[in-house]
Backbone as numpy.savetxt, mean C-alpha at the origin, in Angstrom:
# Nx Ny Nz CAx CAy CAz Cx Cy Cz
-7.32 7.71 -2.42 -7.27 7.64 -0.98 -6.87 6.23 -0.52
-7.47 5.25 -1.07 -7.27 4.04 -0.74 -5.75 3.49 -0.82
-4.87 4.11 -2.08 -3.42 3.83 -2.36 -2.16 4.81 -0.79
-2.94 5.93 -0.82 -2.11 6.39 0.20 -2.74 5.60 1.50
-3.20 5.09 1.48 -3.75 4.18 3.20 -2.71 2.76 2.94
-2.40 2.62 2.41 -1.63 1.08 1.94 -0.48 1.80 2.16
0.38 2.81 1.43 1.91 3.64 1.35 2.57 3.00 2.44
2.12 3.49 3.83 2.82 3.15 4.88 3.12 1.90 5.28
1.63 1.37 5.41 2.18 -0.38 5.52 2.73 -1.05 4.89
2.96 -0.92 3.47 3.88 -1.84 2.78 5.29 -1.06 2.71
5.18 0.22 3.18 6.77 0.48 3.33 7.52 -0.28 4.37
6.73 -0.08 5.73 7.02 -0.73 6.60 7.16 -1.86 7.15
6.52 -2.74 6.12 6.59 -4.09 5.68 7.55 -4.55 4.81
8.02 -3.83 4.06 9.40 -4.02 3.04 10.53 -3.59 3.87
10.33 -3.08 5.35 11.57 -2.45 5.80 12.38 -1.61 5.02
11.45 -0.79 4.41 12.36 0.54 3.80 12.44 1.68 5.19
13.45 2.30 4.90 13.32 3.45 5.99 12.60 4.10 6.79
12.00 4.48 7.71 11.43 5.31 8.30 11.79 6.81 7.44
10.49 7.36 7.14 10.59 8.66 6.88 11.14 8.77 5.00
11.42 7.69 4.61 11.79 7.53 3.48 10.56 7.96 1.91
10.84 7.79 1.49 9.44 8.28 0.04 9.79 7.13 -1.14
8.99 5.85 -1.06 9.32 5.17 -1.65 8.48 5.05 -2.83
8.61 5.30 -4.75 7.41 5.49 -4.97 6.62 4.46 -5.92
5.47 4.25 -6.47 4.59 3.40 -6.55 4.33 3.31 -7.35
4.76 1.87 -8.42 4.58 1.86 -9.73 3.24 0.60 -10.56
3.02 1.06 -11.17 1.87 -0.04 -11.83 0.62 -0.27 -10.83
-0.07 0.83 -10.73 -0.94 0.24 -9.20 -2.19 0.10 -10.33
-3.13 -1.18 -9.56 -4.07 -1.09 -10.54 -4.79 -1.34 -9.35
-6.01 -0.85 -9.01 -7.24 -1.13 -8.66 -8.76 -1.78 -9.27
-9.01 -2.53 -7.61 -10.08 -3.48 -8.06 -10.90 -3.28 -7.10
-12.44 -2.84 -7.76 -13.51 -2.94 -7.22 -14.20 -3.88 -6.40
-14.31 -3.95 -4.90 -14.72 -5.55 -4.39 -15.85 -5.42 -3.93
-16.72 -3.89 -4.23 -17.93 -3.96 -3.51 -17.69 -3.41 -2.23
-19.02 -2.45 -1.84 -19.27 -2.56 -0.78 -18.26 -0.87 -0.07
-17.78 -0.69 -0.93 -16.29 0.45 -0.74 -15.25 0.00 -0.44
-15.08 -1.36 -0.70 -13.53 -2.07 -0.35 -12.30 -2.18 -1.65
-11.29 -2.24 -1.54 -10.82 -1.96 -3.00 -9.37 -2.88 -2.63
-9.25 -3.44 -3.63 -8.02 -4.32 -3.88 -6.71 -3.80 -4.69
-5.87 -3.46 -3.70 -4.80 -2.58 -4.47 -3.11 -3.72 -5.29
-3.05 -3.52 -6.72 -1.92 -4.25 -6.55 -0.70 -3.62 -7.11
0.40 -3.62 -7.10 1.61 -2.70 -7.88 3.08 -3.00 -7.09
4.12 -2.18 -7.73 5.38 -2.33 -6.77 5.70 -0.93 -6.34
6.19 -1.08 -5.26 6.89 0.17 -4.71 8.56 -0.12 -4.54
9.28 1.07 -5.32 10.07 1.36 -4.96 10.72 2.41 -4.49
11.71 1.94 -4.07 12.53 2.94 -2.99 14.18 2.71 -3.70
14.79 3.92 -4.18 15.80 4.35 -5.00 16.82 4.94 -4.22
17.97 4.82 -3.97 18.83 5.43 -3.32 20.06 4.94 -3.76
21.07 4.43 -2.65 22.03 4.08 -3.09 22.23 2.74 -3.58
21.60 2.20 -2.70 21.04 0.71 -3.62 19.03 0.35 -3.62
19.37 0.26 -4.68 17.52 0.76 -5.07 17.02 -1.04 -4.62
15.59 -0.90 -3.90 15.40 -1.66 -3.23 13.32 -1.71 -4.22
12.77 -3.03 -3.82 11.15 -2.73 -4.96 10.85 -4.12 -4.40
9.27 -3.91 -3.81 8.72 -4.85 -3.65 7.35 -4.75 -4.57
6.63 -6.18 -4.59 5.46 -6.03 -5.29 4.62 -5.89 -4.29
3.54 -5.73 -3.95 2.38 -5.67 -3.09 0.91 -5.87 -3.37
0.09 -6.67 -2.48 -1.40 -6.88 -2.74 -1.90 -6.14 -1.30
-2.90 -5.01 -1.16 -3.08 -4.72 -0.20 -4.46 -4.55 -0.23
-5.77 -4.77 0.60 -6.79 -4.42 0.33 -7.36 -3.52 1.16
-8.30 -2.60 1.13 -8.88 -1.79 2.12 -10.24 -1.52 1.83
-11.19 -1.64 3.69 -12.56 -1.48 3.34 -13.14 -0.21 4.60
-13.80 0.09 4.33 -14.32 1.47 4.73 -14.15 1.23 6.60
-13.79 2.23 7.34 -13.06 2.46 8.78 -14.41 3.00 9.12
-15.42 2.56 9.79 -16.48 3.45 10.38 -15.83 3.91 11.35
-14.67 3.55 12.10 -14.67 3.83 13.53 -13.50 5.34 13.33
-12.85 5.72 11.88 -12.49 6.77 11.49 -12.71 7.34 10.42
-13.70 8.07 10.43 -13.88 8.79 9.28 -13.32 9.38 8.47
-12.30 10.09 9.57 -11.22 10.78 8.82 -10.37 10.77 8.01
-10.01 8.94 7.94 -8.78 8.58 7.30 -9.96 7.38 6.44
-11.47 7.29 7.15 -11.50 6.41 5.50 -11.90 5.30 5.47
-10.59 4.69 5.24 -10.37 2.97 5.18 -9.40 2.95 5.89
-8.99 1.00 6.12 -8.32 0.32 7.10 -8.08 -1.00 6.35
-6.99 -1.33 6.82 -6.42 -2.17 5.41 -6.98 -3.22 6.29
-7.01 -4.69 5.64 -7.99 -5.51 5.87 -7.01 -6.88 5.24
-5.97 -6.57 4.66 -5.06 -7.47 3.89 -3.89 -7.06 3.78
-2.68 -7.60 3.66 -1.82 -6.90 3.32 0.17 -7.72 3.16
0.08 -8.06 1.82 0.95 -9.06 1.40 1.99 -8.46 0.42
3.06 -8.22 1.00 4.27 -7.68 0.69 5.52 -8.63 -0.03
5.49 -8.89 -1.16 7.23 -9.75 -1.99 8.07 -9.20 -2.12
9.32 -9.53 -1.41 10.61 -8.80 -2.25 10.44 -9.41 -4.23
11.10 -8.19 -4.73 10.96 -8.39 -6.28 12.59 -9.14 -6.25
């Protein structure tokens, strides 16, 4: 849950497409306590010219939405 709450913002932070499916390689997660989790890996996005950033994103529990969870709390995007 925590990796699809990050998806969007670092797409949209890499300026990959709107609506695009960019996908997500090497993700490793880190326990920070508390239900917060430290996500790190690259996403890419493959097309006609294939495009991959690395990403550090963290997320800690959303009381104010249950529904979705978490709420990213960090979020640091590199072109590769």
């Amino acid at each position: 849950m925590a990796s699809a709450k990050c998806a969007l913002p670092v797409a949209q932070k890499a300026g990959f497409p709107e609506g695009s499916s960019p996908r997500r390689e090497g993700i490793e997660v880190e326990d920070l306590g508390k239900g917060s989790y430290r996500l790190t890996g690259r996403s890419v996005l493959v097309g006609q010219q294939t495009s991959s950033v690395g990403f550090v994103c963290e997320v800690a529990p959303d009381a104010s939405d249950k529904l979705r969870g978490f709420k990213v709390t960090r979020l640091d995007v590199t072109p590769d």
